[in-house]
N, C-alpha and C positions, 0 to 999 in steps of 0.2 A: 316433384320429389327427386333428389339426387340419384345418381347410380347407388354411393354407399348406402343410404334410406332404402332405396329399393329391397337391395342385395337382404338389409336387416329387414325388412317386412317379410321378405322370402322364406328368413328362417325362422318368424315366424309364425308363421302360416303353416310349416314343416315341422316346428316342433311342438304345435298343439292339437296336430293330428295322428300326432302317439303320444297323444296325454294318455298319465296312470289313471289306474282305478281309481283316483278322488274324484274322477269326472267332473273335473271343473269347468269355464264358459267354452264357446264354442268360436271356431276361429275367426270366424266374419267379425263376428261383435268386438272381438279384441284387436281386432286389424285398426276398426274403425275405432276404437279406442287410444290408441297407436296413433294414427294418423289427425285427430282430430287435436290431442294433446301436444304431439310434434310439431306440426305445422299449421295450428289456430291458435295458438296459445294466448291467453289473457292475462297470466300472472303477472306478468309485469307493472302493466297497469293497474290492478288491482291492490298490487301491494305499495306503485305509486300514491295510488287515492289515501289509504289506510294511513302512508307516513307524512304524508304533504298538507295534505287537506285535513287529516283527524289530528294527525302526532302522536305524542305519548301516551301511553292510554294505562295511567296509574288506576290502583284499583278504589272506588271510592270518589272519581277523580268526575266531573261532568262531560271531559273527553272518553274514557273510556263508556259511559252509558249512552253516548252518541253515535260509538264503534259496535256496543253492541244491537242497537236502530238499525243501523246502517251494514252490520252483515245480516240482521235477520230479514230484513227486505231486500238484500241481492238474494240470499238463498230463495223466496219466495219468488222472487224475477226469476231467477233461473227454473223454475217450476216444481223445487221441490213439496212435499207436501210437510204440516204441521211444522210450518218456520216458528218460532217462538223465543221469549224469553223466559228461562227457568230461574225464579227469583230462590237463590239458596240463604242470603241474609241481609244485614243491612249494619249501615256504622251510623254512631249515634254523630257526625261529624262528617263531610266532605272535605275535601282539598283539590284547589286549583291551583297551579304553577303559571305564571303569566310571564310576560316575558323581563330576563331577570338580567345583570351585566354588574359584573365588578371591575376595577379599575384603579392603576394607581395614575393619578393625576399631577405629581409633583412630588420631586424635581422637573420628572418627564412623565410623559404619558405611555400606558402600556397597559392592555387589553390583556386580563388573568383568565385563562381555564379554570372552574370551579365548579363545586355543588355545595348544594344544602342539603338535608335530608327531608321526605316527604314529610309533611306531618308538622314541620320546623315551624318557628315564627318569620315572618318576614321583615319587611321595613315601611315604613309611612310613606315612600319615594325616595327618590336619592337623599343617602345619607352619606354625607363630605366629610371626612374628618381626621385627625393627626394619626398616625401611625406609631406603635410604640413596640418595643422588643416586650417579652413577658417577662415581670419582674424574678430573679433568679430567686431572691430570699425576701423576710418578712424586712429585711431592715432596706432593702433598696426599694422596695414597694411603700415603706412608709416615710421614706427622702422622696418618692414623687408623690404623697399623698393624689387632694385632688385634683393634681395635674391630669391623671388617666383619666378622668372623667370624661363621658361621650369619645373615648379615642376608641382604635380598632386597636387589638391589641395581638401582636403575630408569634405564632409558636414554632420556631424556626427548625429549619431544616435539621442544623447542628444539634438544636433540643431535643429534636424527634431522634435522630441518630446515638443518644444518649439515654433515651430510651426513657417513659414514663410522662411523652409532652412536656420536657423540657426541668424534669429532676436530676439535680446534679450531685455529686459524689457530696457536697455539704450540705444539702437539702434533704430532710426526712420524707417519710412521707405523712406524717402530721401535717409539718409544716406547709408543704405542696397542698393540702388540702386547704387550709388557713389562708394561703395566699392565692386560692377560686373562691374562697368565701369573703374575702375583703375585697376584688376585683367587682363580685356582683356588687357589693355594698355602695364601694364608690358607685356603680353605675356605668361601665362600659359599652360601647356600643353594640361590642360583639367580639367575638375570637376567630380568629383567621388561623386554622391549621394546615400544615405544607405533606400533601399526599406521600405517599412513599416511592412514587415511581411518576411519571410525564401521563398518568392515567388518574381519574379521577371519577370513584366511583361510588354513584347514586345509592343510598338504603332509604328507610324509614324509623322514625322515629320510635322508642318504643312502645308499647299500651296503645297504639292507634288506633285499635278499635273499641275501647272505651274512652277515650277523649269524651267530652261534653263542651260548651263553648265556656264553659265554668274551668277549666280545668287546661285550657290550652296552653303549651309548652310557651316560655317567655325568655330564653335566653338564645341572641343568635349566633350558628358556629356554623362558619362555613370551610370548606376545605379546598385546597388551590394546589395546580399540579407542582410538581416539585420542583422543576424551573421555574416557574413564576414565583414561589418563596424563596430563591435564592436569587433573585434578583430583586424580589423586595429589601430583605434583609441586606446586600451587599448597598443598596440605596440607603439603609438605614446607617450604616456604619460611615456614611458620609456626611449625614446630616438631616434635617429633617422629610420626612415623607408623608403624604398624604392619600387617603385610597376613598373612592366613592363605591357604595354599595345599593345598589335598587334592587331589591329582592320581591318581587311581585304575587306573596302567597297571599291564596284568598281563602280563607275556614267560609265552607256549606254550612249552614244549618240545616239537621237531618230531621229525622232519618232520612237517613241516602238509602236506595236501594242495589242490592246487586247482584247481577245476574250472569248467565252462561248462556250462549248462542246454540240455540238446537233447533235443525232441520231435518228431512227425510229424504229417501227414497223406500216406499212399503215396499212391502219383500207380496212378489204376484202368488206363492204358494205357501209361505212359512212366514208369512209378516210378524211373528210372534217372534221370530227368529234375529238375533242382528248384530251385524257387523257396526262398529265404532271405529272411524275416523278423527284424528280432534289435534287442535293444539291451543295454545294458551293466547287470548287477546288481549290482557293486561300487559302491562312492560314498567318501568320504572321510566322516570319522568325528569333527569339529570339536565339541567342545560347544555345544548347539542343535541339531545338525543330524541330520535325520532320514534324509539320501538321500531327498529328495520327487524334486527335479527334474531332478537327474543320478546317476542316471535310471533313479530307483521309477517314472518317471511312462513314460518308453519301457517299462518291462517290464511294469508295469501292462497298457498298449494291448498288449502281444502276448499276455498269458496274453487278455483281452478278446476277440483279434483271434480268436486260436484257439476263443474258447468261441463266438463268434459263428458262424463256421463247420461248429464243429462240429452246434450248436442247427439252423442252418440244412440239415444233412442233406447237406452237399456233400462230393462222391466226385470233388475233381478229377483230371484228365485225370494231372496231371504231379504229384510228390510238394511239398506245401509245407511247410517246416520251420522251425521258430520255433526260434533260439541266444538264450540270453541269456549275453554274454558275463561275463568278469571279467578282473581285471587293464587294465580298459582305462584306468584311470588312472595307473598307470604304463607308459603307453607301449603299449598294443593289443595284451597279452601274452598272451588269449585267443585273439582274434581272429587273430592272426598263428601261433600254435602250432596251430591250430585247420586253416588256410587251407596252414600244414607239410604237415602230416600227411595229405590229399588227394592222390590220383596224378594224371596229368596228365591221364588220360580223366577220372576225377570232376571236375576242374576245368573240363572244358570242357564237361561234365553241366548245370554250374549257371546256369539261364537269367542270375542276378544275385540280388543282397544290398541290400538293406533294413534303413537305420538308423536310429530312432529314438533321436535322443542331444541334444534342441535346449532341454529345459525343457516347461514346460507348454504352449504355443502349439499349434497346430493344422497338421496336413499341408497342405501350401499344394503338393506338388508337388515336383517334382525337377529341378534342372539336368543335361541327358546330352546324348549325341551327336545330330546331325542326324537321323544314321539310324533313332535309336532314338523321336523325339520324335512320331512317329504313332501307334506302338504305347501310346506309352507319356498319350499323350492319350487315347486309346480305353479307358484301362484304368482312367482317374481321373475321365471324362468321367460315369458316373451317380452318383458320390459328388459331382460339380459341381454337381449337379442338384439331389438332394437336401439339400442342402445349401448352399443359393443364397445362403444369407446368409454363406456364410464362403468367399470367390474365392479359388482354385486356379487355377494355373497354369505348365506346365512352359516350361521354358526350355532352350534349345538352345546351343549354345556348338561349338566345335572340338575340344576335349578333354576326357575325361572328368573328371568332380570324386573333389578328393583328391591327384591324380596328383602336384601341386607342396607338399600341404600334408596334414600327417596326419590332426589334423580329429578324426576317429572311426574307428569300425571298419571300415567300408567302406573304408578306404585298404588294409586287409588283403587285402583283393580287387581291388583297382584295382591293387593293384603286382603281383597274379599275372595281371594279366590280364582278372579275371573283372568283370562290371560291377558298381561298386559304389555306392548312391546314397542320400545323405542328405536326410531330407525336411528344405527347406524350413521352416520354422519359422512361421506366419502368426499374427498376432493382435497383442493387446492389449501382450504379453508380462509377462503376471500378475496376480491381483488387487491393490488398491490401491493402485494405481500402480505398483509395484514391476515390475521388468524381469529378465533374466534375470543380468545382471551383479551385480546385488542379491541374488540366491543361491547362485550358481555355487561352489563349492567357501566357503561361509561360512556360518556361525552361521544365516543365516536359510533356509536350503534344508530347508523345512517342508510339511506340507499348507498352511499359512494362506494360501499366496500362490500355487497352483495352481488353474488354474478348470478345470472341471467338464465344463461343456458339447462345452471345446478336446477333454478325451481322450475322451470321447464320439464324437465328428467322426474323430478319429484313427483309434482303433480298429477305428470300422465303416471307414474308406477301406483298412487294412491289411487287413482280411477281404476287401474286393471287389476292390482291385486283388490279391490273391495270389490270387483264382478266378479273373481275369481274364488276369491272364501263366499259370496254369498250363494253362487255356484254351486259348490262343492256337494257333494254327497251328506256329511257330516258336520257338525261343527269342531271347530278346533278339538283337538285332545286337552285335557287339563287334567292336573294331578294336584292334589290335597300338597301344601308345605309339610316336607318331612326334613327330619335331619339331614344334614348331610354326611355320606357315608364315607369314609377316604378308602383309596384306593387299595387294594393286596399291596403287600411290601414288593418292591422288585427285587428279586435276590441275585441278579445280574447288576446292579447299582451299585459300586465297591465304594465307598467314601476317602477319599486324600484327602490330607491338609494341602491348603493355598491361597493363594490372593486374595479368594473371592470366599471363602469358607465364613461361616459366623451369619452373626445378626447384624444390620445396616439399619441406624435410623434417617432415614434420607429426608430432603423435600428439595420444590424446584428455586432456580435459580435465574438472576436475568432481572433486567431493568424491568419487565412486565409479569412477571412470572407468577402463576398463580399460587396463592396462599397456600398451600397442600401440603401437610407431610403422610408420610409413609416408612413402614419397616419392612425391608425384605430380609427375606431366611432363605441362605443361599448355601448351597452342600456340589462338591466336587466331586467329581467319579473319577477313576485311573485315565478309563477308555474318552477323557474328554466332554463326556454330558454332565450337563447343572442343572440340578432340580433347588426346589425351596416353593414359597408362597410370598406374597405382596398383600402385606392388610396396612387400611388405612380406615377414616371414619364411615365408606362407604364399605367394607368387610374386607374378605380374606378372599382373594382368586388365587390357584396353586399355578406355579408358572411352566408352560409348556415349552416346546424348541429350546430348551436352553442347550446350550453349549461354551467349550471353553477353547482356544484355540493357545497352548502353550506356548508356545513362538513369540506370537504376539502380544500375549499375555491380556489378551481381550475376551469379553463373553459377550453373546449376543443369548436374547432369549425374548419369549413372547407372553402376555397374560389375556387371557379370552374376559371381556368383561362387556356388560351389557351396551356400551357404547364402543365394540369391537373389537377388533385384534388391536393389542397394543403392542408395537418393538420397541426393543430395549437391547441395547448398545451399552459397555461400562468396562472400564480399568478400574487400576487400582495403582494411586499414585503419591508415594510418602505417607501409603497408610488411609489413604481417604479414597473413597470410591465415586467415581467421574463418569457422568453418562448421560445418555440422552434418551427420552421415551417418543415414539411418533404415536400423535393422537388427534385424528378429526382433525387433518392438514395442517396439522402442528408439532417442531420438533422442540419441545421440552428440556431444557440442560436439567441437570439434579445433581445433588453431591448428599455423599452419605458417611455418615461417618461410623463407627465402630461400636455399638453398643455397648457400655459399661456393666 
């Protein structure tokens, strides 16, 4: 062990020997919890296997009911007890993604970034065929009648830019309509649309889970990153182009079944009692994409969490159980069949739930209730320790996280009641530069850009805080959803007009930028502080630290939200509002404009 390891075991071992009255574990065990996590660690490999050897693991999909095989028999290797599969439903249809490559093959050759959507149709094998721009009106679509026939037909960058998949200032939207309905007629190969940004991201088709093989989708549309349609299209404007398409989807005949990964440790005096660890082992199934960081890398840390545990010899007090959901990309369809299926004594059994669903970063802590934030400091307070180089910190709020915004799985339990809390997300957010929006449902959500050390950190903190809540004296605090109350007026708060005064409907900005908007309501004081609130589709957080710095004519200010402290940077420049948010090692541009 290094000096620095040392030094952070030291303190330890010294700061769990004036543990508070939660009388959480005791320090040997956490030592060895500590040490067993830091310097044995398996995640790596684990999370290797999971993306190399499994892949993607769409839900529905024969890779993901492989994934879930295959973590319920390590949990069982690792010696937990009651490993299982919890069958919550089933699709009357499977889907497999085999391996898939577009290409344009002439004039020249060039290798396209693309998706399809889950669910989509595919192709018979390579299909080779002429390349055509999308007819603009009814009268130049019916000057190339059957000439479209069997071509790929591209919906170009400039189209998209103009807004409506290529509706132009003389094109209705009748007529737009008229001119997809004559395209199928003649019989096209398919449609080729150009992403909005060099990211190209994976969904599913819609109704997929009543598909029948009666009823499967028959038109193909795949989407290509935005450099590759502009270099298609600039190939087009020279003369003829060609593009090959092998789209490898395979339709299951079902019923397919589908399930959530659950394991144990019984709790040795209150096994009725329990702590929930979990994250999501579905992922979206894009070409490129492995499911690294939504979230191989969360189930990764809990098979880890578990073997750490178990390696370390711990018999806690209260039972802790590792879920790893599925379905949670279509909408928390584990987690919520899962959270069903509970009677109302097991629900009020479960001290609280534990999500790892944020990408590769690092447990930084949880936002919860007031009540809960001493327990819950005690419980992350020797992973702080050992771990000095990577700050933790929970955060306290008036209402539990989730409750306005779905989020992840833990909404699954916030909406029954039960406490449910998503870590924090800390760090870099990824190697080389890359962030989490740079993987997030797209081509690039791989091991290359997950670091190492982050689920290392993770792992061992999921081992010690689930000894440490099943420890405890009590189970978590929990309180009934009530309104939210707003605060006394401050009568120190004097209001000025300024730069920054008014309503802003903002969103972000940026070749990657996620799709988000937002309105902040922002008020000035004499003495320099900015209050207001930040609501968006996930609710309304009121914003703290603000400040305004006259000089510079800058404000900085902060919003507590269930994925952490957020900062926020902004001018105000010809009238428009310019700024930056940091969030889960991502700095955000945004521009906001003036509300009418």
């Amino acid at each position: 062990m290094s000096r620095r390891r040392h030094a952070g075991a030291l303190l330890v071992v010294l700061a769990a020997l004036v543990r508070s009255a939660a009388g959480q574990g005791d320090p040997e065990t956490i030592e060895r919890l500590l040490y067993e996590g830091r310097e044995n660690s398996h995640v790596w490999k684990t999370l290797t296997y999971l993306c190399e050897e499994i892949g993607p693991r769409l839900t529905g999909s024969t890779r993901l009911q492989r994934a879930n095989e295959w973590t319920r028999d390590e949990f069982a290797r690792l010696g937990l007890a009651n490993a299982h599969l919890f069958r919550w439903g089933e699709v009357p249809v499977g889907f497999d993604r085999g391996p898939s490559r577009v290409r344009m093959v002439a004039p020249s050759e060039r290798e396209l970034e693309f998706t399809a959507a889950a669910y989509s149709p595919g192709t018979d094998g390579p299909v080779r065929a002429r390349l055509r721009a999308r007819p603009e009106t009814m009268a130049e679509l019916e000057e190339l009648g059957s000439e479209l026939q069997g071509n790929w037909i591209l919906y170009t960058t400039e189209a998209l830019d103009r807004g409506s998949a290529g509706l132009s200032d003389e094109t209705s939207n009748e007529e737009l309509l008229a001119i997809e309905g004559a395209l199928d007629e003649i019989g096209i190969a398919g449609r080729i649309f150009a992403s909005a940004s060099e990211l190209v991201v994976t969904g599913g088709v819609n109704g997929w889970r009543e598909l029948t093989l009666a009823t499967l989708p028959k038109k193909i549309r795949i989407e290509v990153r935005r450099s590759d349609s502009e270099a298609l299209a600039e190939a087009l404007a020279r003369g003829p182009v060609e593009v090959e398409v092998d789209l490898a989807h395979r339709f299951v005949p079902g019923p397919v079944p589908l399930y959530d990964t659950i394991a144990e440790i019984p709790g040795r005096e209150k096994p009725e009692e329990v702590i929930i660890f979990s994250g999501h082992l579905d992922s979206w199934d894009g070409p490129g994409s492995q499911g690294a960081q939504d979230n191989g890398t969360g189930c990764a840390v809990m098979l880890e969490a578990a073997r750490i545990l178990m390696a370390a010899g711990v018999e806690p007090k209260r039972t802790i159980r590792f879920c790893l959901w599925t379905g949670e990309e279509q909408g928390l369809l584990g987690s919520m069949a899962y959270v069903a299926s509970l009677t109302p004594e097991e629900r009020a059994r479960i001290s609280a739930c534990f999500v790892d669903d944020g990408g590769t970063n690092y447990q930084g802590g949880v936002t919860c209730l007031p009540s809960q934030l001493a327990m819950l400091d005690e419980a992350i307070a020797p992973v702080a320790g050992a771990f000095f180089d990577l700050p933790m910190e929970n955060l306290a709020r008036e209402r539990s996280g989730g409750v306005r915004g779905i989020g992840s799985d833990h909404f699954s339990f916030n909406q029954a009641g039960i406490p449910g809390f998503f870590w924090i997300e800390s760090g870099s957010g990824g190697r080389e530069g890359k962030n989490y929006t740079f993987v997030h449902h797209t081509q690039h959500d791989t091991l290359r850009y997950a670091v190492q050390e982050y689920l290392v950190q993770s792992a061992t903190c999921s081992a010690v805080v689930a000894y440490q809540l099943a420890e405890a004296e009590t189970l978590l605090p929990r309180q009934a959803p009530e309104l939210e109350i707003a605060p006394p007026p401050d009568l120190t708060f004097v209001p000025v007009a300024g730069d920054f005064t008014g309503t802003w409907e903002a969103r972000f900005v940026g070749a990657d930028a996620p799709d988000i908007r937002f309105t902040l309501e922002l008020e000035m004081a004499a003495d320099g502080r900015l209050r207001g609130s930040s609501s968006s589709a996930l609710g309304t957080e009121r914003i703290t630290e603000g400040k305004w710095d006259a000089a510079a004519k800058r404000a900085t200010f902060a919003l507590v939200t269930e994925m952490g402290k957020l900062a926020l940077t902004a001018h105000v420049e010809e009238g428009i509002l310019l700024g930056t948010m940091s969030v889960m090692g991502q700095e955000l541009a945004f521009r906001g404009s003036p509300k009418r």
